[in-house]
N, C-alpha and C positions, 0 to 999 in steps of 0.2 A: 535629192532623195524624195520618192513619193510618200508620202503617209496616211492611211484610212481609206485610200478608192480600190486597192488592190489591184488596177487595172481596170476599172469598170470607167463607165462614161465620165469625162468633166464631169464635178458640182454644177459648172455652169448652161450645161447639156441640157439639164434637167428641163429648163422652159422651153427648150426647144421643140419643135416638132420631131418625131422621131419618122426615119424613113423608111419607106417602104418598096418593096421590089416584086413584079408579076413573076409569076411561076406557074408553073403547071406541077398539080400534085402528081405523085409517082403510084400510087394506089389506084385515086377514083380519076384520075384525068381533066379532074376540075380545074379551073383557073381560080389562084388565090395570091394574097399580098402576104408576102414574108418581112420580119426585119432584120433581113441580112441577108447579101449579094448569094444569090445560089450559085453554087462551085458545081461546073459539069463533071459529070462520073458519080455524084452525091445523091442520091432521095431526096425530094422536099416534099413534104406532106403539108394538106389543107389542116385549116383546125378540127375537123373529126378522126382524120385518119391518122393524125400525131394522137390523139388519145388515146387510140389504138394499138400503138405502138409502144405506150409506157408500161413497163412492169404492172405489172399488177399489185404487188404486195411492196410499194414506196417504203415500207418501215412509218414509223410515228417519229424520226429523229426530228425533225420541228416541233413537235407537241409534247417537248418535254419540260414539265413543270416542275 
């Protein structure tokens, strides 16, 4: 039974290097490094054009005090 990762990386992950995969963004055509294998038939966006692409109005659910 796992307890506290939920599924996220090994604790012991954490010092590792984490990896990275070339892609071609699906927006601007740029070449960019992802971290996670790109699935053909999916978007992968560079880091400006994923900005882009988020909601705009995220909510404040983090920043509750």
């Amino acid at each position: 039974m796992a307890y506290g990762n939920g599924g996220n990386r090994n604790y012991r992950d954490r010092d590792q290097p984490r990896e990275f995969f070339k892609a071609t963004c699906s927006d601007c055509g740029n070449e960019c490094e992802v971290p996670f294998k790109p699935t053909q038939g999916r978007p992968v966006y560079c880091r400006d054009c994923f900005k882009k692409h988020q909601p705009e109005d995220r909510g404040d659910s983090r920043r509750r005090f």
